[in-house]
N, C-alpha and C positions, 0 to 999 in steps of 0.2 A: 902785173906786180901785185903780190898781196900785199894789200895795207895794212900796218900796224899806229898803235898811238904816237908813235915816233916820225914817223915815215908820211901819215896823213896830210899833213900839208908843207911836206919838207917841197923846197925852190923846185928840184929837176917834177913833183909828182903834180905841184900846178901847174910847172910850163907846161906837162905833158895831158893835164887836160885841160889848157886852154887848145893845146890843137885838136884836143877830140871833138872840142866844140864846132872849132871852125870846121873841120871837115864835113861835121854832122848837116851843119848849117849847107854847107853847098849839096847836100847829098838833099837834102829836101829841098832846096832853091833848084837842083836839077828834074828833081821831081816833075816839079812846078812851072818849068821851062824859063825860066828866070837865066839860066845858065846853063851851057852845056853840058850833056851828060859824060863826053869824056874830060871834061876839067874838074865834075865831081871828084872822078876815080881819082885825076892825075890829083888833085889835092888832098885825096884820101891817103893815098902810098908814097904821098912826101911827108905827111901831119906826126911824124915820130920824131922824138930829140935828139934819139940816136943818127936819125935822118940830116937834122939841122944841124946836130951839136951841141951840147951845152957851153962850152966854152965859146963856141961865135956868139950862140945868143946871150952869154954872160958879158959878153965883149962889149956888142951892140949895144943892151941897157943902161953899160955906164954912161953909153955918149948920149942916146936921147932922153933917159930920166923915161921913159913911157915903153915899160915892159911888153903890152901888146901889140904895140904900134910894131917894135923891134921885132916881134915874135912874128905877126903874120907880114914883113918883110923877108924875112928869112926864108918864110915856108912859099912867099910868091915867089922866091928866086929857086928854091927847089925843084917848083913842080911845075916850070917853065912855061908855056905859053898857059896854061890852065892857071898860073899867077895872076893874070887882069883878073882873075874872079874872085878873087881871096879876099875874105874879111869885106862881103859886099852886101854895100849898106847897116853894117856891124858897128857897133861904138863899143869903147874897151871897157866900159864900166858892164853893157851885156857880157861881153865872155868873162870875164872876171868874178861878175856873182853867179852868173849859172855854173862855172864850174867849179864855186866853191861850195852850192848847191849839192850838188851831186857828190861830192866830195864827205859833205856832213852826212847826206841822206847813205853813203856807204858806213860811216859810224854808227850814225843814228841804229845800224841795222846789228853793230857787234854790239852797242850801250845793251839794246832791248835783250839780245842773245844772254848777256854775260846778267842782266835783269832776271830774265827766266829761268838760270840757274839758280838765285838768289831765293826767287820767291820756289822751288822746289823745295830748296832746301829748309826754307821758313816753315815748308807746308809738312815736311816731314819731321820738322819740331815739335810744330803746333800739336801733331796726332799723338808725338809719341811722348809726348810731355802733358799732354790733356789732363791727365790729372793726378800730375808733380807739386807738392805743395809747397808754397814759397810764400813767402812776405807781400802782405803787397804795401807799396810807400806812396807814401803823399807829403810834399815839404820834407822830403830823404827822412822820415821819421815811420816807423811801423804804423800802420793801417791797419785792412781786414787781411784775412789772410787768402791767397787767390792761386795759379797751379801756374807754374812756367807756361803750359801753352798759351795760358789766358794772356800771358804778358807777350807770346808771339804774336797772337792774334792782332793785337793792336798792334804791332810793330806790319805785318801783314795787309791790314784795311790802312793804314797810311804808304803803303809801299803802293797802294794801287791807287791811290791818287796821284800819287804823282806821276804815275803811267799814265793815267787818263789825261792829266796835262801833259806832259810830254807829248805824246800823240798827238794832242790837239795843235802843241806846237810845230810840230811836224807838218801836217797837214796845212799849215796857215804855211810852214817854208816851205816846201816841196812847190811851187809854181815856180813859174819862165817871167825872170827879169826882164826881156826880149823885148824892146820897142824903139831903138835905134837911139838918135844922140838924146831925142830928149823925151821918149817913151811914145809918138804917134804917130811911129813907124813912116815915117815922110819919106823914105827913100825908097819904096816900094808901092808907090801908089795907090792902087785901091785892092793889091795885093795882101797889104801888112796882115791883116785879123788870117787870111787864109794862112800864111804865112807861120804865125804865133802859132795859132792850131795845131797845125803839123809838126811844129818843132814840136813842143811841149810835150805833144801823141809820140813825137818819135822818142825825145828823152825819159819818158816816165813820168813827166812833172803837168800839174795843173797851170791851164792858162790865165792871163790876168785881163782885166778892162785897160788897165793904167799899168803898162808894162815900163814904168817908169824904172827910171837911174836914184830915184831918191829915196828909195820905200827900202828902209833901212827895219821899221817898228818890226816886220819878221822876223828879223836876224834876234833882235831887242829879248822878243816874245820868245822866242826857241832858249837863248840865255838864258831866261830869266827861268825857263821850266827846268835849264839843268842844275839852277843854284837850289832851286825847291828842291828838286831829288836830290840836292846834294846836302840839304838842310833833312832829310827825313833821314837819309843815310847815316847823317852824323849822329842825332840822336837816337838813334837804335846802336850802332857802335859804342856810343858816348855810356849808352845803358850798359852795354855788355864790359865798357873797360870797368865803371864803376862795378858792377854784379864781381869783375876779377880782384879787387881790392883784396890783402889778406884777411884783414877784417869780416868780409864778407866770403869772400870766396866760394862762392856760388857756380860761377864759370871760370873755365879756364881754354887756353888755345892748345893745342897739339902739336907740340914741336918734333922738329926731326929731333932724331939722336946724334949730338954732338953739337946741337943749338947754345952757346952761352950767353948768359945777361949781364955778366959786369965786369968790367975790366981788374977792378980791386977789391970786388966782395965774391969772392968764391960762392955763396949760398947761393946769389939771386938768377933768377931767371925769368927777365923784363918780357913782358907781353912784345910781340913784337909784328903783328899783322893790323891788330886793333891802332896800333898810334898812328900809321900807313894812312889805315883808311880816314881818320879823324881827321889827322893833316891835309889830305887832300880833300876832302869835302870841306873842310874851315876854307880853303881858299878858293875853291869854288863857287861856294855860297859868297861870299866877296864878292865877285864880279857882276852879280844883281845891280849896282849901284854904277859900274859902268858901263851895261846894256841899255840901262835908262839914257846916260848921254846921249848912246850913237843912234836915236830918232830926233835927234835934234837938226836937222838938213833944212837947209834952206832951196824955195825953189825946184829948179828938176833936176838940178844934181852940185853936190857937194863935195869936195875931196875930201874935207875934214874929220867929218864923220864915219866917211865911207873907208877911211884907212883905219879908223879906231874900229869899226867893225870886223874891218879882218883881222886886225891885232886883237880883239875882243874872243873872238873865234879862234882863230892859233894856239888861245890860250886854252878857252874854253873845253872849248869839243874835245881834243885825246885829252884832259884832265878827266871830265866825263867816262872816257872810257875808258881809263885808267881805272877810276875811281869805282865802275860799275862793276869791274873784272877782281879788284883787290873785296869787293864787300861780300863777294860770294865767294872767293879766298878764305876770306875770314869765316862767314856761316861753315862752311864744310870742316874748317879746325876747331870749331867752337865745340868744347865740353864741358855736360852739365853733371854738377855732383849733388843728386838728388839728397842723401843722406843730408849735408849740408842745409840745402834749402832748408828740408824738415825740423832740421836741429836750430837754424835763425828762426824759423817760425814758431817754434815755440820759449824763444829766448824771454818773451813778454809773462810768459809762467800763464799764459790763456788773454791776459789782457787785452789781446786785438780780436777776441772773438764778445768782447761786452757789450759789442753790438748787439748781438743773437738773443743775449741776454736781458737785455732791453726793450725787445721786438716780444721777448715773454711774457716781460712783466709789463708791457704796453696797454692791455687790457685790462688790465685790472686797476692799473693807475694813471692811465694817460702818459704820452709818449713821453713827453717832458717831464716831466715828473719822474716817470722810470729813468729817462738819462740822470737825474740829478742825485738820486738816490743811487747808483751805481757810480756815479763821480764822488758822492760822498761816502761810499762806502772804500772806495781805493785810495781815498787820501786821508781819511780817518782812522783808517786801519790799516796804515801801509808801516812795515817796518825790515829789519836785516832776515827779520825770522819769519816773516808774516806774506804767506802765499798769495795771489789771487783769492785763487778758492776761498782760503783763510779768510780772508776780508769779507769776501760777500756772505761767507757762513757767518759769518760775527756779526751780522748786522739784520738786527731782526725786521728789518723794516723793509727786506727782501726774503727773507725764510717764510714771513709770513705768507707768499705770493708763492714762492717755490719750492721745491724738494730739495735737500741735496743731491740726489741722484738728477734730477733737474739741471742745476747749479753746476754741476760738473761733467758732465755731458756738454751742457752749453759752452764751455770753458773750451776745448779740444778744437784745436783749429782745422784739423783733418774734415771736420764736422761742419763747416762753414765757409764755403768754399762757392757757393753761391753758384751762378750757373756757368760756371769758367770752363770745364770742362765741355760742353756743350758748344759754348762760345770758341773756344780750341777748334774744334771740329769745322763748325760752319767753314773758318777763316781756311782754315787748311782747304779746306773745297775751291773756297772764293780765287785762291793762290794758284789751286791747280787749271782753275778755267781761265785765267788768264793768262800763262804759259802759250806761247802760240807755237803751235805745229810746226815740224821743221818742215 
């Protein structure tokens, strides 16, 4: 069955890999001569729902309250005399987190996929916008002036941090919960360590020392790296809703034809990928604060916690990949209207380039000094009719130091733009090398 965000931890797709567990489980205990090799098979070609049913084992759980217990009964009456072997030496809280394990570790693999779109697309921003000239803000007020790539770039070096967390969190969940009722594998004698090994080897997953039931902080720690990506996602969206403001209108999304925005005002036409992806990472980044609870277990095992983890996760995970598949949705609709940009960036009449101006006349007068004397020549001479330029020409206490051909020059924002376009570039690289290979 292909998994989608919907479907990832729907009832029939964990019952059916908690039996992939158990069967897997006997196929390596057969291995090991723990158990006979034809009660592997026989437990292999009963271990389907379609096989059990879902309605018997929906049936069974209402009576015992203990979903695994019901499960690998079912599947011992299936697979007939190969049943004494079922669920041997197993504790339900093992199958339980390994196959929800594997489960996330199949998301974990569409988040990064629908990622890699994301950061392509940033990377083809970055290049072809390198140097697009745009505002740059600080306190939402005009700054220096800097190029739309410059502004992907850092949307791009923060996109890859939270990859490198993520992964890491990954790696820290990607092991075998596997060590029986109370993780020192008792039931398997001097078995268990060979035991863990070979499962782990055979499902994909790294093995643990303390294959305990209580070691919840991974589940915690994977959480908490998808609320970060879901806190960098946001604000890079959050930038792009703001950049769509009419006001600003800098970007805009690419709708189909026949897309409407308002029920009652005929003009409008509300962004409508951008609020998607905002709302979904606002509730995402949320559940940071209840990943922290579910390490809170007592002992070697807890139910408490251990059910707020899987309701933590339920939530979590397809919101994740929801949330990774709409952002790269959005990047591929996103449209920049360069004209724009250029025309907000010189709304200041030069005024965000009186840095450069400053940096001129720094030699000559010391840096503080040159700032003071260009603050007071913008507020001394500022009026309805009275330009940038005008100002600093009117004040001889900077003519003395510059030219007007100087003075104006230095005023053109096109002209100061610092190393953005450069910085454009590198990121765009940085984005493309970590794209991983299909």
């Amino acid at each position: 069955m292909t998994l989608t965000p919907s479907t990832l931890f729907a009832r029939e797709t964990i019952w059916q890999s908690w039996l992939d567990i158990e069967a897997t489980l006997a196929e390596v205990q057969a291995d090991m001569g723990m158990i006979p090799d034809w009660a592997a098979q026989d437990i292999r070609n009963a271990a389907s729902l379609d096989v059990l049913g879902a309605d018997a084992l929906r049936a069974d759980i209402a009576i015992t309250h203990a979903p695994v217990l019901s499960m690998s009964r079912l599947l011992a009456q299936e697979a007939g005399d190969a049943g004494a072997y079922v669920h041997w030496g197993a504790t339900t809280q093992n199958v339980m987190q390994t196959a929800r394990i594997l489960l996330v570790r199949e998301a974990d693999a569409a988040i990064r996929a629908a990622l890699d779109l994301a950061l392509s697309r940033l990377a083809d921003m970055a290049e072809t916008y390198a140097h697009t000239l745009m505002t740059g803000r600080t306190n939402r007020q005009h700054a220096l002036p800097i190029t739309f790539g410059f502004k992907v770039a850092g949307w791009i070096e923060e996109l890859s941090r939270s990859l490198d967390r993520l992964e890491g969190g990954a790696r820290r969940l990607f092991v075998l919960p596997f060590g029986g009722a109370v993780g020192a594998m008792h039931a398997y004698g001097g078995q268990g360590k060979d035991l863990n090994d070979r499962l782990a080897t055979r499902l994909g997953l790294s093995p643990m020392i303390v294959a305990g039931r209580a070691v919840n902080d991974i589940f915690a720690d994977y959480a908490v790296q998808l609320s970060l990506l879901a806190m960098s996602i946001e604000r890079i969206a959050g930038e792009i809703y703001l950049l769509m403001t009419e006001e600003i209108g800098e970007v805009s999304e690419r709708l189909d034809t026949g897309t409407m925005g308002s029920s009652t005002m005929p003009h409008k036409i509300n962004p409508k990928y951008v609020v998607g992806v905002l709302s979904s990472a606002m509730e995402l980044r949320c559940l940071a604060g209840t990943a922290l609870e579910t390490g809170r277990s007592s002992h070697e095992g807890d139910a408490v916690p251990n059910q707020l983890v899987s309701n933590l996760l339920d939530r979590a995970v397809p919101l994740a990949w929801t949330l990774s598949e709409s952002f790269a949705a959005l990047l591929g609709r996103t449209q920049v209207d360069a004209s724009r940009m250029a025309a907000n960036a010189h709304l200041s009449g030069g005024a965000i380039t009186t840095e450069k101006l400053m940096m001129m006349l720094a030699p000559n007068t010391g840096r503080a000094e040159a700032h003071d004397l260009i603050h007071h020549a913008l507020e001394h001479h500022a009026g309805p009719e009275v330009t940038v330029a005008d100002a600093m020409l009117a004040d001889k206490a900077i003519t003395a130091h510059l030219s007007e051909g100087q003075i104006l020059t230095a005023l053109d924002p096109a002209g100061y733009i610092g190393d953005s376009a450069r910085i454009a570039c590198e990121a765009a690289a940085l984005a493309r090398g970590l794209i991983k290979a299909d």
